[in-house]
Structure formats: C-alpha cells, structure tokens
Residue, then its C-alpha position, 0 to 999 in steps of 0.5 A: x346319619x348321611x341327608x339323602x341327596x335330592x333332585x331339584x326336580x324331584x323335590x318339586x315333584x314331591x311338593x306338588x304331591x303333597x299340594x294336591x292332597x286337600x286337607x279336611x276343614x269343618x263346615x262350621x269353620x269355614x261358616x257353612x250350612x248356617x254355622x258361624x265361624x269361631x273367628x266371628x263369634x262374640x266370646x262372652x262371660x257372665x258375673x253374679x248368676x242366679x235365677x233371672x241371670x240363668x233365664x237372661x243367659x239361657x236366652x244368650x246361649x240359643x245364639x249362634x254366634x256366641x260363645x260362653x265360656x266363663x262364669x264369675x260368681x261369690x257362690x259355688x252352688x250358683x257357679x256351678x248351676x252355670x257350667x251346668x248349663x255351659x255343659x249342657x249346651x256345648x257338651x265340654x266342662x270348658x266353661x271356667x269358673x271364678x270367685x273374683x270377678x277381675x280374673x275373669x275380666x283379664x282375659x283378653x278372649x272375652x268380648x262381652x259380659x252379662x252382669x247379673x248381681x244383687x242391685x248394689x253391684x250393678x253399677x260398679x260392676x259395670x264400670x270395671x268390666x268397661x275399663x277392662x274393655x268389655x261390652x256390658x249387658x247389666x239387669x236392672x236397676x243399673x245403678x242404686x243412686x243417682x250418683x251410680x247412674x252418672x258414673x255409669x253412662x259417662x264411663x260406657x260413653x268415655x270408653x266407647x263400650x257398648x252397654x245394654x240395660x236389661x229392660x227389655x220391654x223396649x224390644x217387647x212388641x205390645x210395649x213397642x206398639x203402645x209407645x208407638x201410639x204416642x209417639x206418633x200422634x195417633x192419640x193426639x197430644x199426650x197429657x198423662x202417663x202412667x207407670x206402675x210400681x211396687x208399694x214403696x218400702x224401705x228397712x234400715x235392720x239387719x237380720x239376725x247373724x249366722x256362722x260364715x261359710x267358707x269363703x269357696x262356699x259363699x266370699x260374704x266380704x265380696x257379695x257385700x262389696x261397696x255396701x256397709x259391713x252387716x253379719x252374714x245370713x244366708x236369706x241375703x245371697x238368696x235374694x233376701x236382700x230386696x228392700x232393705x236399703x244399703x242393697x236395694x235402689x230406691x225403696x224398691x221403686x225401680x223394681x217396676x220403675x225401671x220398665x216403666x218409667x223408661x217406657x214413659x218416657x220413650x212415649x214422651x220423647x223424653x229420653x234426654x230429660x226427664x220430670x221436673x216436679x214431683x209430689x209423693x201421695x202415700x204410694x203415688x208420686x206425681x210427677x211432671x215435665x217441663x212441657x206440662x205432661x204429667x208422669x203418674x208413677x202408681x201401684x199396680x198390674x194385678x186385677x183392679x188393684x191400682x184401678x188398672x185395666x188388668x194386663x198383667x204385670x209391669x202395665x203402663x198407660x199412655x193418655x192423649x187428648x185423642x185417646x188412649x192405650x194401656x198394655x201389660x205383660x200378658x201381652x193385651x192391649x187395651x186402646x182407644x178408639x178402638x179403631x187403632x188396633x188395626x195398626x198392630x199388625x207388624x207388632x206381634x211378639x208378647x210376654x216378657x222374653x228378652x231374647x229380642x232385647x239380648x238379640x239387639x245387644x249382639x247386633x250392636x257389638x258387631x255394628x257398634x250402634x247405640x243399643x235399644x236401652x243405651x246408657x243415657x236412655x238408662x241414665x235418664x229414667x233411673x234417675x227419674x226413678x230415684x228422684x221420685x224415691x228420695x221425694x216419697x222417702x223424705x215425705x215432702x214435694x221436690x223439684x229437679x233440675x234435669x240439665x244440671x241433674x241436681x234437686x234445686x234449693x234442698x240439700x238434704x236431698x242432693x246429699x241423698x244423690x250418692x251414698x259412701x262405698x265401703x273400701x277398697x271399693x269406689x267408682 
C-alpha cells in the first residue's frame, strides 16, 4: 500500500487532537475518595492457615491498604477455606494456592507473610520467608526452644525485616493500661508480678497410625517438617497435636506465657533481659530477676481458680508497694487504690481482637520502625518461658544467665536449649 503523505502541520494538528482527549483513570487508582492506590498497597501472603490463622487474617483483610493474594498450606481443605475468603473479599478467584510454601515466597509481588502453622513451624518458617526478603507476622510461641528463638531474632535483625510476634495484648488497651500503671510508678515500686498459665503437661507417644492421604489431600512429610518422623493420624493437622513434645513448646507454658510473660516483663522494664532464677512448685514456677522482682508464673484466668480475681482469660497481676492492678481478657480492671482508675480514660479498647496489633505491624513496613512485639521483646519473654518449662521439666531449681543466654553450671539443661531437626530441614 502507498503511506499517505502528510503535512507537518497536519500531523501537529492531529496530535493535539488526540492530546485533548482526557483518558478515564479509576478513582481508586489515582488514591481518591479514601481508596488507596495499588502502587501503595502492602501485597501479602499467608502460610499454615487454620482457624486462629482465619481470625488474624479476616482482621488483615479489613485493611485498605492490603492486598492478599496467596495462601500456601499442607491441607487443601484449609487452602481452600482461604481463597473463600479471598474470594469473598475481593470478588475474583485471583488469590493463588500452594502446597510448598517456597513457591509462594518466590514471588517478588509479596511484601509480607502471616505465618500461622503448627508451633514446631514458627521459627523456620519465619526465618526462610526473611531470607526471601518478607516481612513476617508469626502466631505464637514463635520459637519451640530456645535455640529457635535466638536463631529467629538474629535473622530478622541481620536482614533488616520487619517482624511482629503475634501477642497482641501488647496493642489491647486494658493490658496496655495495667502496664502502664507499673511502669509509671503509679503503684510505687514493683516487687511481684503474676502471669498466668495452663496446667503444664507434656507426651512422648504417638497416636495410633491411619492410612496417608494423598500428598494434594494432606503433604504429612511437610507438616511434619523439622519434627521427628511418626505415623500419621488425621487428630494431628487438626490441631491435635498440642501437648505432645516434638510439636509443642515448652510443656505448653508459652501457650498463656507467651502473652503473659511478655506483659511482665514490658511492666518491669525487662524487655532486654529477663529472671535469673527459677523454682518449679507442682504448676508454679517462681522466678526472679536480677533487681529482686519476683515473676510468679500460676494457673489461672477461669473463676477462682488460681485464686484470681476472675477477669477472664490470659490474666495478669502487677504488685507494688503502693498498689496494685489485675486485668484479664474480659477487658475488667481490678486496681488499687482505687483512685487509679480515673487514669484510664485514654485506654478504651477491650477483648482480644488483633487488629490493633495487625495495624502496628502495617504501619512499620511502611515506616520500618520496630514493631510493638519485635524480635528481641520476643526473643526476651520466650525464652524466659522456656527456661521455666526446662526447670518444671527437670524437676529441680535453675539459675540463668540472661547476657550470655545459657543455664549456669547444668549441662543437662543447656542441651535442652535446642532439639536436632529432621533433614533436609535446618536453621
């Protein structure tokens, strides 16, 4: 075909034409009307989902400016209950599923990651999304000894990733009022702290073997993981698994001690260190600091049981030699003098919602601040959760050294400071 000759004026012409023309671009692109645009979303994934997984990330999803778009999980029944809620959310089956979660952590889109597995995946889990380059929220107990909670501060720290630990009564605003308390001296010098925990338990047997399912159905070799080899039995991947020690931490004391351990320490201004000495008492561990204060670490948070107050769950009780304060997850506080509870106006959110805390962790990927539960507050009151399990485990009173992070004169407990992994697996 022969090119039509055109002017250099009429080419000019046209152009302009075409320049006038406005072209339509969405209001949410361009950040208007409240929405955020896509170039400033965070893009996040998620790994081990089931139900407390579901809660944190329903809480994730309410966020404008995030975006989920992957679920990596052993179990397609769970895979799929997340792209329900993917689909429900965003109205599009975009949300892509994966059994092995390293192909999920491939992908350069993904800022960040809920890690939300059984305990004895907390810690590696954690540590492979940050050599990947993600931001990790984990649930707690982070780490299932005290050699994974080393190992995971020190590889968030060493890359530069953000990393929240899923206690979030730090960002609950009865627990953030009663610390508050101690920390200020409003109950004068403090002397004894009280966090609650489970009755401690712990079992060595396995439960009875059952055919494997299809490795799409249910991958058992990869929920196992770094954990010994056992038989498979389908009471495991639904949370069965609890209590027995090659899958849980600390004969299920940071279950509770997690959150409330953490909290005594943030009351004490511990939160680089933590007790020295500590003293198994049937399901008591009495502990103590350096500077004298005494951690007492006691069943508790249903009724009188425990001889609490009665708050609800997950209580804690800070005591000074002016007063003192208990709450609880019911959201109560209980405080002496009572004179003190005029303070608590600017403390208003209760219950055990982590949106707050979820909130906090969004804020720091942007900001690249230290989060509300970063890796050493973690590092710190887990470990202090395991050392107390190892005393009540081996029956008799230890002392610990909390610079050097090592049982002083016992080495049967300092070899209860890690446990070997299963190959390939290893931190």
């Amino acid at each position: 075909m022969a090119m039509r000759s055109i002017t250099r004026r009429q080419f000019l012409a046209r152009s302009s034409m075409a320049l006038a023309v406005p072209a339509f671009v969405p209001s949410r692109v361009l950040g208007r009307n409240g929405a955020v645009p896509p170039s400033e979303k965070i893009v996040l994934g998620a790994i081990g989902i089931g139900p407390r997984g579901r809660y944190v990330l329903s809480r994730m999803l309410d966020e404008p400016d995030v975006r989920f778009v992957a679920i990596s999980d052993i179990q397609a029944s769970r895979r799929q209950a997340v792209k329900a809620m993917a689909r429900q959310k965003y109205g599009s089956d975009d949300c892509a599923e994966y059994i092995d979660m390293h192909e999920l952590l491939a992908r350069k889109d993904i800022d960040a990651v809920l890690i939300a597995t059984g305990d004895h995946w907390h810690a590696l889990a954690s540590i492979i999304a940050a050599k990947a380059g993600k931001d990790v929220y984990s649930e707690k107990p982070c780490g299932i000894t005290i050699a994974d909670c080393q190992a995971l501060a020190d590889t968030m720290n060493r890359y530069g990733r953000v990393f929240q630990a899923g206690t979030q009564r730090r960002s609950i605003s009865n627990f953030q009022f009663a610390a508050h308390l101690a920390r200020s001296g409003k109950l004068g010098k403090i002397h004894t702290l009280h966090a609650s925990i489970y009755k401690l338990r712990v079992l060595y047997d396995w439960l009875p073997a059952e055919p494997e399912p299809p490795r799409e159905v249910v991958d058992w070799d990869r929920w196992l993981g770094p954990a010994p080899w056992r038989p498979y039995n389908k009471r495991y991947v639904q949370g069965g698994w609890r209590g027995y020690f090659d899958f849980d931490s600390g004969a299920t004391l940071l279950d509770w001690g997690a959150h409330t351990v953490d909290l005594c320490q943030w009351a004490n201004d511990a939160d680089e260190t933590m007790p020295v000495t500590y003293e198994p008492d049937g399901n008591t561990i009495h502990a103590r600091y350096a500077n004298g204060v005494k951690l007492e670490m006691r069943l508790g948070g249903f009724g009188s049981e425990g001889q609490w107050i009665g708050l609800g769950t997950c209580p804690v009780r800070f005591e000074g030699d002016e007063g003192w304060v208990e709450t609880g997850d019911n959201g109560d506080i209980a405080v002496h003098p009572a004179s003190l509870q005029s303070e608590r106006k600017a403390f208003v959110l209760k219950g055990t919602d982590p949106a707050q805390h979820t909130r906090n962790f969004f804020d720091c990927i942007k900001s690249r601040a230290r989060t509300a539960a970063n890796p050493d507050v973690m590092r710190h009151s887990h470990i202090a959760c395991h050392v107390a399990a190892i005393a009540w485990m081996l029956g008799r009173n230890v002392t610990f050294d909390p610079v050097r992070e090592e049982f002083i004169g016992d080495d049967e407990a300092n070899h209860m400071r890690l446990r070997a992994m299963r190959a390939p697996w290893r931190i």
